[in-house]
C-alpha positions in Angstrom: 295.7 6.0 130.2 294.9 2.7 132.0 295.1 -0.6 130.4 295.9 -4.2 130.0 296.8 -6.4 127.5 295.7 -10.3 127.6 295.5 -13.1 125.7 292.0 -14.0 124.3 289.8 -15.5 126.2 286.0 -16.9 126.6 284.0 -13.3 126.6 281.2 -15.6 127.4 282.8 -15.9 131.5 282.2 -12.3 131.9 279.2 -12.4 133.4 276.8 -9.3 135.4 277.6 -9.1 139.3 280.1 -8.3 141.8 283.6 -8.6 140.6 285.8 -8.0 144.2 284.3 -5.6 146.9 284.0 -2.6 144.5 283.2 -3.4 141.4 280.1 -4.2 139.7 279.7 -5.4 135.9 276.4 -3.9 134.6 275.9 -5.3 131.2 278.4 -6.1 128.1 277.7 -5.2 124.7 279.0 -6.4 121.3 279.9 -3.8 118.8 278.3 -4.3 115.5 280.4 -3.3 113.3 283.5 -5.3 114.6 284.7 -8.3 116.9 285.1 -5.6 120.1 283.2 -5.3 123.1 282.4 -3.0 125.7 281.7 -3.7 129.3 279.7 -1.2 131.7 280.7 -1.2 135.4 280.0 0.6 138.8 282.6 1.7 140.8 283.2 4.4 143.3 279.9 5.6 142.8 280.3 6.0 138.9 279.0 4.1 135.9 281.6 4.2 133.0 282.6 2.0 130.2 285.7 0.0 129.4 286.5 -1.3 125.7 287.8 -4.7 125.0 290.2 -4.6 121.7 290.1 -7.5 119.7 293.7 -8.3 117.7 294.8 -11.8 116.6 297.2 -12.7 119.8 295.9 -10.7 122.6 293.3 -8.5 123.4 293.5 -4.6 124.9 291.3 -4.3 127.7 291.1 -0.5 128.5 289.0 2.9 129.4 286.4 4.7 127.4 287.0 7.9 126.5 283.6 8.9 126.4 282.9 7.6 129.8 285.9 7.9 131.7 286.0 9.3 135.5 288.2 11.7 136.2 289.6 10.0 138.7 291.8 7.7 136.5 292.6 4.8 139.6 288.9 4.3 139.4 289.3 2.7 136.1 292.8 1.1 137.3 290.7 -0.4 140.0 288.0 -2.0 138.1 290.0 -3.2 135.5 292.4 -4.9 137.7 289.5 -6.3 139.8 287.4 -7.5 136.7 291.0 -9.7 135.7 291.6 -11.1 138.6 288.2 -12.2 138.9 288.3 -14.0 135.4 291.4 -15.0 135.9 292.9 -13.2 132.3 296.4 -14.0 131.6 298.2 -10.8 131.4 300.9 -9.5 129.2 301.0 -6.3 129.7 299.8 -3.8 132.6 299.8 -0.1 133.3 297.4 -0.3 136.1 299.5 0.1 138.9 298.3 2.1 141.6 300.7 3.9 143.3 299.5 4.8 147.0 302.5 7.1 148.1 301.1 9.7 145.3 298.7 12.3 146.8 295.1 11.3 146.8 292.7 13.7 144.5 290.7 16.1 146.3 287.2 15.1 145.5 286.0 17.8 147.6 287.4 20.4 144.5 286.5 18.2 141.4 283.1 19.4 139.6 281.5 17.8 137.3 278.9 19.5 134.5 276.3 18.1 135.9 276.8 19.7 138.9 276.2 23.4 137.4 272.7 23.2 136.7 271.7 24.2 140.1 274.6 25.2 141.8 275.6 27.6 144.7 278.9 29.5 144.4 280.4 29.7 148.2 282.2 33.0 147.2 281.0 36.4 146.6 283.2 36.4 143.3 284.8 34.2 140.7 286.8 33.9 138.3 287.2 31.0 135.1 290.3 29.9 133.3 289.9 28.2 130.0 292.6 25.4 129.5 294.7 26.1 132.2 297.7 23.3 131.5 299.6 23.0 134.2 297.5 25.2 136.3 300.5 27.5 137.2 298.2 30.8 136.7 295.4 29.2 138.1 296.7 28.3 141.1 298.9 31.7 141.4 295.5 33.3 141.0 293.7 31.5 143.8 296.7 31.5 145.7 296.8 35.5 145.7 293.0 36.1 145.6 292.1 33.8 148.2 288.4 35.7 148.7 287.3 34.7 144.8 286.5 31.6 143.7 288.8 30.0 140.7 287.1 27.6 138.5 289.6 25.9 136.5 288.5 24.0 133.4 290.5 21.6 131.2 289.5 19.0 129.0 293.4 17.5 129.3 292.3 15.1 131.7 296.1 14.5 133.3 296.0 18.1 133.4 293.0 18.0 135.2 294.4 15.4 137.7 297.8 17.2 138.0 295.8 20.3 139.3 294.2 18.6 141.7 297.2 17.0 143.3 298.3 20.7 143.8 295.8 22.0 145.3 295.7 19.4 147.9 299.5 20.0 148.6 299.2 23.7 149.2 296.2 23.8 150.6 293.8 25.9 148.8 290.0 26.1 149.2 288.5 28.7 146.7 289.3 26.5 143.3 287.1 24.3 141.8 288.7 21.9 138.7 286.3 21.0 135.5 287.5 18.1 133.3 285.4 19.1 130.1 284.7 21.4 127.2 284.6 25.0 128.4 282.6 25.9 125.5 279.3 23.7 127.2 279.9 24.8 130.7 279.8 28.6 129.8 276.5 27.9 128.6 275.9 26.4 132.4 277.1 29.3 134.0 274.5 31.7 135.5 274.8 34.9 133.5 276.4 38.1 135.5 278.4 36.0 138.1 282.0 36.4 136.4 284.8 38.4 137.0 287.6 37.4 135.0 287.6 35.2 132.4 290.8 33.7 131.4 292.1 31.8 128.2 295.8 31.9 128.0 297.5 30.7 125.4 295.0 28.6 123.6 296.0 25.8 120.9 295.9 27.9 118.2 295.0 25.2 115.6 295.6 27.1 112.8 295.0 23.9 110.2 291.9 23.5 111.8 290.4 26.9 113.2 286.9 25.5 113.3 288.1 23.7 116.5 288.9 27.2 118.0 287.6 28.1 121.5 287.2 31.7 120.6 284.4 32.4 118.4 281.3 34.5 118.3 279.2 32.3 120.6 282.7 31.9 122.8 282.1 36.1 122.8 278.2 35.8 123.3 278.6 33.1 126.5 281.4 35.2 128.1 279.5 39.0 128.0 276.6 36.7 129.2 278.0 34.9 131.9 280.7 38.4 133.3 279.0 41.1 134.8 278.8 44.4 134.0 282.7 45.7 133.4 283.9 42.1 133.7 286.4 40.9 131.3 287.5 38.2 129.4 291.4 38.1 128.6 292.9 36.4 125.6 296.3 35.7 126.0 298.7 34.8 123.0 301.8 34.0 121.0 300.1 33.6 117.7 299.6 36.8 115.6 297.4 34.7 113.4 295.4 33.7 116.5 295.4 37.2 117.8 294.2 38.5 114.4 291.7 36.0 113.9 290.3 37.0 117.8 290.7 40.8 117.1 288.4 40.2 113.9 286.1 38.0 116.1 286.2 40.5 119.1 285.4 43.5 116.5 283.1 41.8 114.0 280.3 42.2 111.6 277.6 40.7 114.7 279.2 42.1 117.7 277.1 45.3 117.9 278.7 47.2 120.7 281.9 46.2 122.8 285.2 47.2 123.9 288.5 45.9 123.3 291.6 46.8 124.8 295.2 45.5 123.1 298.5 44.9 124.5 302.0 43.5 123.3 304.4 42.3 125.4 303.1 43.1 128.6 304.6 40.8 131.6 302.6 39.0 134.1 303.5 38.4 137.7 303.6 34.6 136.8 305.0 33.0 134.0 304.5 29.4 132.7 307.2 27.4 131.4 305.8 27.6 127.9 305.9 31.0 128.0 309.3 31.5 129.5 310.2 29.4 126.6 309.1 32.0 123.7 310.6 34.9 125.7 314.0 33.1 125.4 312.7 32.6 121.5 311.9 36.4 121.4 308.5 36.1 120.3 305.7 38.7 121.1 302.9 37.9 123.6 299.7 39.7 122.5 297.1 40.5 125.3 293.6 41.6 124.2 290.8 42.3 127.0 287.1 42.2 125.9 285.0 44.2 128.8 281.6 43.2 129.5 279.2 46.4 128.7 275.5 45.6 130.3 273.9 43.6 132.1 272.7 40.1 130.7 269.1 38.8 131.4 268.9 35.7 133.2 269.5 31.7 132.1 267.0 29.4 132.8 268.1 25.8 132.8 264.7 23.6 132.9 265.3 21.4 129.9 264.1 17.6 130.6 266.8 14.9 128.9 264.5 11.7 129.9 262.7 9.8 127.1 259.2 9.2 126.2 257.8 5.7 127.7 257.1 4.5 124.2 260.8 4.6 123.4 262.3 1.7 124.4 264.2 -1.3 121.8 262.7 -2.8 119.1 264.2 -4.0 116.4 262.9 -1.6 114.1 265.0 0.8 115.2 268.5 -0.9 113.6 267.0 -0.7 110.7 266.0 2.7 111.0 269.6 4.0 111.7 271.6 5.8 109.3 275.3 6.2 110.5 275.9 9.2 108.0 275.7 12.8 110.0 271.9 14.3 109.4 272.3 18.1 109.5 269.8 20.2 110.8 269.5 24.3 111.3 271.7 25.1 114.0 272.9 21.2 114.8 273.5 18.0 114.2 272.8 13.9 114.8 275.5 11.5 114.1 275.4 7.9 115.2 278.5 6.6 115.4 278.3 2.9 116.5 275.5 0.0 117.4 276.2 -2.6 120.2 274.1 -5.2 120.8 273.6 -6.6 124.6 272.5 -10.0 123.8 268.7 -9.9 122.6 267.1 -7.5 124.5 268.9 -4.3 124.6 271.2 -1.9 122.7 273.9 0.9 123.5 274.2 3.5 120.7 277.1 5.6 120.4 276.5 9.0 119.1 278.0 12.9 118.5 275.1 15.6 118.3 274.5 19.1 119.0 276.3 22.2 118.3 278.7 22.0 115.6 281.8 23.7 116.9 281.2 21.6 120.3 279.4 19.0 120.2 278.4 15.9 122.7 279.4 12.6 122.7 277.2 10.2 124.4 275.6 7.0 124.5 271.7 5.9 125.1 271.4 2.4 126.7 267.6 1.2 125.3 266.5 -2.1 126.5 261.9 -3.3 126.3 261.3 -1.2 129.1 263.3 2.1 129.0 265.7 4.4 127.4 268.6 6.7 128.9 272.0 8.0 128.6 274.2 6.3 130.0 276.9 7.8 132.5 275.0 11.4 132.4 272.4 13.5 130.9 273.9 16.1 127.7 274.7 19.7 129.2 271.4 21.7 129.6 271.8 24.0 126.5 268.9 24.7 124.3 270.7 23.6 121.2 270.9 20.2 123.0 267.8 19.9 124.3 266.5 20.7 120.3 268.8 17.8 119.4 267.6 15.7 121.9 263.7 16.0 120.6 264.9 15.0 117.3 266.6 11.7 118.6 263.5 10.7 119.9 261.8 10.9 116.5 264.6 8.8 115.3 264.2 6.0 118.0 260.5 6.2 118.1 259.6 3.4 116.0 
């Protein structure tokens, strides 16, 4: 990803205003738990972060993964522009942008935000879950081209590649999500799937907890297919296809139907695949059909804060940076940066435990927000949200 490396300089010259044509600094906050910094900027119609790396000889000055746009020359862009502008002595760049390269197709990029009230221009749709290097994905919209194909990844290369593509060939009916698909099922309006696809999943076997199947996975699909829709699971783990049979079949699933195959070939084949074929290993399919009719999602949660919630000091030392656990989710904060004396960023994880957000809430004497954009609109969130507020109400 995007950065520089430059000797150390006066952090004191980086000031709030216009750095070039494009670029705006917002604030800069010092992290207060180490030497590091990070600085909030506008550009291309996006606020995101970058972090400044503190070492002895020279200094990383580079994106935010929290933050980041998915369009990744937006953050070339700003950090070349904030540079040039302080005049940084570089000794190392990756921030070339190369203009020949396609442009991204903004038209087909979506972000989260963008589901909670959202119009889908096709009578049908389809999702793929961690789609790679979009080979089925764009084979699908490619030979379907009356559904719509939403696409999401949380690779965000992947994400970019994807969108390359389907500029080149020319498609209009898919839609590309660079997040967790976990949190935008829960944004998806239930009965308005067809298909939902997750082929070959990391099957993380040292860690299953970080598993995209699970039983809410299975509740947020049947919700969000209609009736006879299906989700397919595609594999080359047995242990993952054992661990989704007993998911797809267990103790809380009251009533569903699964459907298993082995070795079954597809019209398209990704070169990962093609790669275990030549190895001789077995592909498991197994199809979980949607059985009734879900009632409908409601998405009317409010993310502001109370006016009484804005910085006082009270509030660092009200802050405990050890995860409080609570029934059904969880509060972490992560990180404290101070923006000079009259405001604060907080870094934080909360929510659901098997996928959780990562945010931060910019308080200053007069207000309180996240920064970059509001949590997903999920009930669990919005229950994690009310308890941050007691914590910050001081």
């Amino acid at each position: 990803m995007p950065h520089i490396t430059v000797k150390p300089f006066e952090t004191s010259s980086i000031t709030l205003g216009k750095y070039g044509e494009k670029t705006e600094v917002l604030f800069k906050a010092e992290d207060n738990f180490s030497k590091d910094e990070l600085i909030a900027v506008y550009h291309g119609n996006e606020n995101f972060l970058l972090q400044l790396k503190k070492n002895p000889e020279s200094w990383l000055l580079k994106y935010d993964k929290v933050t980041r746009p998915l369009k990744v020359n937006l953050v070339k862009q700003a950090i070349g522009d904030i540079a040039k502008h302080l005049g940084l002595e570089t000794l190392q760049s990756n921030i070339t942008i190369h203009e020949t390269k396609v442009r991204l197709s903004s038209a087909y990029e979506k972000r989260i935000e963008d589901f909670t009230n959202i119009n889908f221009p096709f009578e049908s749709l389809a999702i793929e879950v961690g789609f790679g290097s979009g080979k089925h994905l764009l084979y699908q919209a490619q030979k379907n081209p009356e559904m719509l194909f939403i696409g999401i990844e949380i690779h965000t290369p992947s994400a970019a590649q994807v969108l390359k593509q389907i500029e080149i060939l020319g498609l209009k009916n898919v839609w590309v999500v660079n997040y967790d698909a976990r949190l935008l099922l829960e944004m998806m309006p239930s009965n308005s799937c067809h298909k939902i696809f997750v082929h070959f999943p990391v099957p993380w076997d040292k860690k299953p907890q970080r598993r995209v199947i699970s039983s809410a996975f299975l509740e947020e699909s049947m919700r969000v297919l209609q009736l006879d829709g299906r989700l397919e699971l595609r594999t080359d783990s047995p242990k993952y296809f054992w661990y989704s049979l007993e998911t797809f079949l267990g103790e809380g699933v009251a009533k569903t139907n699964v459907e298993i195959r082995k070795n079954e070939a597809l019209e398209v084949t990704s070169k990962y695949e093609a790669r275990w074929l030549r190895q001789e290993k077995d592909i498991y399919d197994v199809y979980v059909t949607s059985l009734e009719v879900s009632e409908t999602r409601i998405l009317d949660f409010d993310f502001s804060f109370k006016e009484d919630i804005v910085y006082k000091k009270e509030i660092l030392d009200k802050l405990t940076y050890k995860p409080q656990l609570f029934d059904g989710f969880f509060i972490h904060f992560e990180r404290l940066f101070k923006i000079a004396d009259e405001a604060i960023l907080i870094k934080l994880a909360f929510g659901s435990f098997d996928r959780p957000e990562h945010k931060y809430i910019y308080l200053d004497k007069q207000r309180a927000y996240y920064f970059n954009a509001n949590p997903v609109k999920t009930l669990t969130n919005y229950k994690t949200h009310l308890k941050i507020m007691e914590y910050l109400n001081v």
